[in-house]
Residue frames as a rotation matrix with the C-alpha (Angstrom) as fourth column:
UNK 1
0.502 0.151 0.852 -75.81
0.714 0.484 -0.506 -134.55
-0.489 0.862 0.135 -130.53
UNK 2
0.984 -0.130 0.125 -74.78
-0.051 -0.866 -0.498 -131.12
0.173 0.483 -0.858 -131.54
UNK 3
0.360 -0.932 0.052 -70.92
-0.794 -0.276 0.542 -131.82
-0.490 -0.236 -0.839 -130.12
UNK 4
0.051 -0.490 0.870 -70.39
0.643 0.683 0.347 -135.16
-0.764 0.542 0.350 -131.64
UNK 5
0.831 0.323 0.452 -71.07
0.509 -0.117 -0.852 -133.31
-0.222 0.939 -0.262 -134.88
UNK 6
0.866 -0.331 0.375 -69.00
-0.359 -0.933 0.007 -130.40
0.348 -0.141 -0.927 -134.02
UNK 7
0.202 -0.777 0.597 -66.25
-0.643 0.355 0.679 -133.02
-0.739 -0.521 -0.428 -132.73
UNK 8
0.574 0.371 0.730 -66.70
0.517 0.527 -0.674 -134.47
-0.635 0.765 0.111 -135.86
UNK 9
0.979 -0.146 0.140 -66.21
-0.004 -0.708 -0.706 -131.70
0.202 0.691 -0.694 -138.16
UNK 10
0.490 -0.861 0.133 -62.70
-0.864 -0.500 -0.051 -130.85
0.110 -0.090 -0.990 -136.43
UNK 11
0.277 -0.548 0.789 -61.78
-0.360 0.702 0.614 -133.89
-0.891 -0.454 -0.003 -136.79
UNK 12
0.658 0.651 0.379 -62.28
0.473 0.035 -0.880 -134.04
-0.586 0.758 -0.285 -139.95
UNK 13
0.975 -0.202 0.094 -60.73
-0.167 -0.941 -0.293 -130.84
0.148 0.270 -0.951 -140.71
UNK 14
-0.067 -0.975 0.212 -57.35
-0.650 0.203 0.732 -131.57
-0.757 -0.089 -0.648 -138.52
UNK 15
0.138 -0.588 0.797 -56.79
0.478 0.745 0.467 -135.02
-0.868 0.316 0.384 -140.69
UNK 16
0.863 -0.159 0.480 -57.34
0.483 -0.024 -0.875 -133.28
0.151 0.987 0.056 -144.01
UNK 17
0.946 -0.307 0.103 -54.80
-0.307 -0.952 -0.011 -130.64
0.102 -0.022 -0.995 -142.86
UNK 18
0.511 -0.592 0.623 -52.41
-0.208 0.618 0.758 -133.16
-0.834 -0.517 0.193 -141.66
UNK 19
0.376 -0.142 0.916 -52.78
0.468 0.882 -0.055 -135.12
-0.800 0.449 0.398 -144.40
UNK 20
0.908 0.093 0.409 -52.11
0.394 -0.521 -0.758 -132.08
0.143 0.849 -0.509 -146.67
UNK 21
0.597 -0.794 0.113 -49.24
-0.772 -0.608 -0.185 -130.60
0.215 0.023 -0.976 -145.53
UNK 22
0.022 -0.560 0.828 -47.56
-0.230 0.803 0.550 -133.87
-0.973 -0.203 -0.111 -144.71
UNK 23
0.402 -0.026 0.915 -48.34
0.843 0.400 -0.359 -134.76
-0.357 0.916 0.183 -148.80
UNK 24
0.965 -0.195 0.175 -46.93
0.085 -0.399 -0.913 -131.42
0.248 0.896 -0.368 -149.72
UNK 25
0.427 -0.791 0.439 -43.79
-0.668 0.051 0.743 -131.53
-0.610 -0.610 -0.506 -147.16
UNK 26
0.063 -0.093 0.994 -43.16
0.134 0.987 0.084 -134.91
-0.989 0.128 0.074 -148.98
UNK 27
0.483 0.046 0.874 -43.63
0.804 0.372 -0.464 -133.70
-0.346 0.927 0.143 -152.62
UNK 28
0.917 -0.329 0.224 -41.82
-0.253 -0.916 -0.310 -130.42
0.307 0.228 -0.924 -152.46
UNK 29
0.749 -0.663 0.019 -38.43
0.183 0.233 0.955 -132.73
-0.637 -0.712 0.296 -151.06
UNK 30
0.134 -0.595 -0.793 -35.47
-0.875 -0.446 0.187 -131.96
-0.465 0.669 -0.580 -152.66
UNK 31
-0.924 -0.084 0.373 -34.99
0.125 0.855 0.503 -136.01
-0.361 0.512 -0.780 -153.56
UNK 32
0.183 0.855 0.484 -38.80
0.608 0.289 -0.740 -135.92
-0.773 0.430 -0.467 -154.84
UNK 33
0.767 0.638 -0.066 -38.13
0.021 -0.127 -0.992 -133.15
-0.641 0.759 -0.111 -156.86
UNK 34
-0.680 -0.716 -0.159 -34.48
-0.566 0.374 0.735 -134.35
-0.467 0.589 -0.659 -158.33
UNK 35
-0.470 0.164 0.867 -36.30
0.458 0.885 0.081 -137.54
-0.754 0.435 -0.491 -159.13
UNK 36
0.162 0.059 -0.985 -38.68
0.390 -0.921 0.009 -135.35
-0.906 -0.385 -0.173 -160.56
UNK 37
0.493 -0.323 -0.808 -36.47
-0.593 -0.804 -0.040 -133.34
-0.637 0.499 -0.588 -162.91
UNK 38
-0.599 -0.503 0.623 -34.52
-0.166 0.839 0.518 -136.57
-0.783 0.207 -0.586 -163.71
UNK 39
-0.183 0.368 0.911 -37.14
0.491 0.838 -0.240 -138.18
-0.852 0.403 -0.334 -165.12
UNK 40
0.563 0.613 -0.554 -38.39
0.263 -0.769 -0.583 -135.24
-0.783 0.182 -0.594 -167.04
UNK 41
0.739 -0.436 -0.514 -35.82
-0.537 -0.842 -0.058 -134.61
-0.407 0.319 -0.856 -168.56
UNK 42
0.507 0.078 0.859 -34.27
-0.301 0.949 0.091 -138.04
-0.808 -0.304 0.504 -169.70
UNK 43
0.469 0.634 0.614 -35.28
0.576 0.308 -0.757 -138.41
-0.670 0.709 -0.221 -172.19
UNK 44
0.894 -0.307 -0.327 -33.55
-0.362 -0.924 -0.121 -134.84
-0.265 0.226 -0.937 -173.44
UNK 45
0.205 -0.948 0.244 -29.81
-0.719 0.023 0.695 -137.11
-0.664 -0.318 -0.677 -172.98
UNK 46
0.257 -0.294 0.921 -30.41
0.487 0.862 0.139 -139.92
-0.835 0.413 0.365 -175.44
UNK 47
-0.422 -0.428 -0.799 -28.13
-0.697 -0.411 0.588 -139.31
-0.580 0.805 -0.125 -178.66
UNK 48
0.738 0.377 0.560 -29.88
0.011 0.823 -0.568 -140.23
-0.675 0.425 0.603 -181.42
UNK 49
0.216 -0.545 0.811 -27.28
0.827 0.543 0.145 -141.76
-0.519 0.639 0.568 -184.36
UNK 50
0.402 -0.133 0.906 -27.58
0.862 -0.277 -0.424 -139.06
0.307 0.952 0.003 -186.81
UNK 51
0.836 0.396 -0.378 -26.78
0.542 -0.497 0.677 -136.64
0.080 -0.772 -0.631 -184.66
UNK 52
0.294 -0.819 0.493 -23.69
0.317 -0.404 -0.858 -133.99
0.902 0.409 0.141 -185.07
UNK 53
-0.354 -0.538 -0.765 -21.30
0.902 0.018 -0.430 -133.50
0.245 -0.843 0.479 -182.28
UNK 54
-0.950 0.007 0.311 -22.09
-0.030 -0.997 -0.067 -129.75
0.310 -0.073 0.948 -182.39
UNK 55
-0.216 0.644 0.734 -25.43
-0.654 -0.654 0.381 -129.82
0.725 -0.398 0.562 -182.51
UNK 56
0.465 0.279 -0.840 -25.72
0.496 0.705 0.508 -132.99
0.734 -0.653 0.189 -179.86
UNK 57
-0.752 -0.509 -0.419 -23.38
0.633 -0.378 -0.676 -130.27
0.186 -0.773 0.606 -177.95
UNK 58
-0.824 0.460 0.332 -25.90
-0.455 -0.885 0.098 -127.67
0.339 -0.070 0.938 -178.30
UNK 59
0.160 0.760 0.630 -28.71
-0.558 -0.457 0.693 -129.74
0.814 -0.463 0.351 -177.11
UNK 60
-0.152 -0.469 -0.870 -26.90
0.793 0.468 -0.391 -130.97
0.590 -0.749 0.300 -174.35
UNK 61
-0.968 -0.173 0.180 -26.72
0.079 -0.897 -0.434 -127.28
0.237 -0.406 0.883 -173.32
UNK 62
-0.460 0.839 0.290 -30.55
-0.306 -0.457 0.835 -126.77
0.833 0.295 0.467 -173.62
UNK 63
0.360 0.687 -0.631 -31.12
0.077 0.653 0.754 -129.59
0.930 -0.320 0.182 -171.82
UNK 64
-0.489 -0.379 -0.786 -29.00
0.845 0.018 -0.534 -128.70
0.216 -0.925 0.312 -168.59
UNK 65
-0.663 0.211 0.718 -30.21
-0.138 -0.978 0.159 -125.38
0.735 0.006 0.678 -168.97
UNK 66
0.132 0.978 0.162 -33.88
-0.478 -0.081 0.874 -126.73
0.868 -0.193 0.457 -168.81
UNK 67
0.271 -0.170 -0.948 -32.96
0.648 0.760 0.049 -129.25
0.712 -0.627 0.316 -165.85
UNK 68
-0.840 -0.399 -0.368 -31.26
0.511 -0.352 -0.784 -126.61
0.184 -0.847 0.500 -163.50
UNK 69
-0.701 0.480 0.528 -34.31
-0.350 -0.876 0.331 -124.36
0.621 0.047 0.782 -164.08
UNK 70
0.084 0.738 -0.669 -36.48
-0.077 0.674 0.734 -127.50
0.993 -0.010 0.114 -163.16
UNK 71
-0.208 -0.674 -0.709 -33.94
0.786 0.316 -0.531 -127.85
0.582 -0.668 0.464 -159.93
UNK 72
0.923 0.194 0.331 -34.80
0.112 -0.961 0.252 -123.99
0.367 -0.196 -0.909 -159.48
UNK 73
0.169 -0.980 -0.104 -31.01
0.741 0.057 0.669 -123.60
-0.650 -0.190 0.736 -159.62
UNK 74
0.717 0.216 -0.663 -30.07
-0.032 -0.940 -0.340 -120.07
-0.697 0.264 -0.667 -161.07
């Protein structure tokens, strides 16, 4: 009785571990986090109407800025 348990347990244990590092392998990809940054940051590209070339230039800038940082790109 005492090994099933104990054959238990490490089972147990291995799948969570699996399952963890397989879910962070998977969310640390570089396509997971483009997508990611994409999305995040969308929003940041629509021009709204009233908008002046200058400053629609200036946050353009912000917004790559903030995107490359997201990208961890220096």
């Amino acid at each position: 009785m005492n090994s099933f348990r104990l054959a238990k347990l490490i089972i147990v244990f291995s799948s969570l571990s699996f399952l963890s590092i397989t879910f962070l392998r998977n969310f640390n990809s570089p396509e997971n986090i483009e997508k990611r940054c994409t999305l995040k940051f969308k929003k940041d590209f629509k021009n709204p109407l009233e908008t002046s070339s200058e400053e629609w230039g200036k946050i353009l800038d912000i917004a790559d800025n903030n995107y490359l940082k997201c990208m961890k790109i220096p």
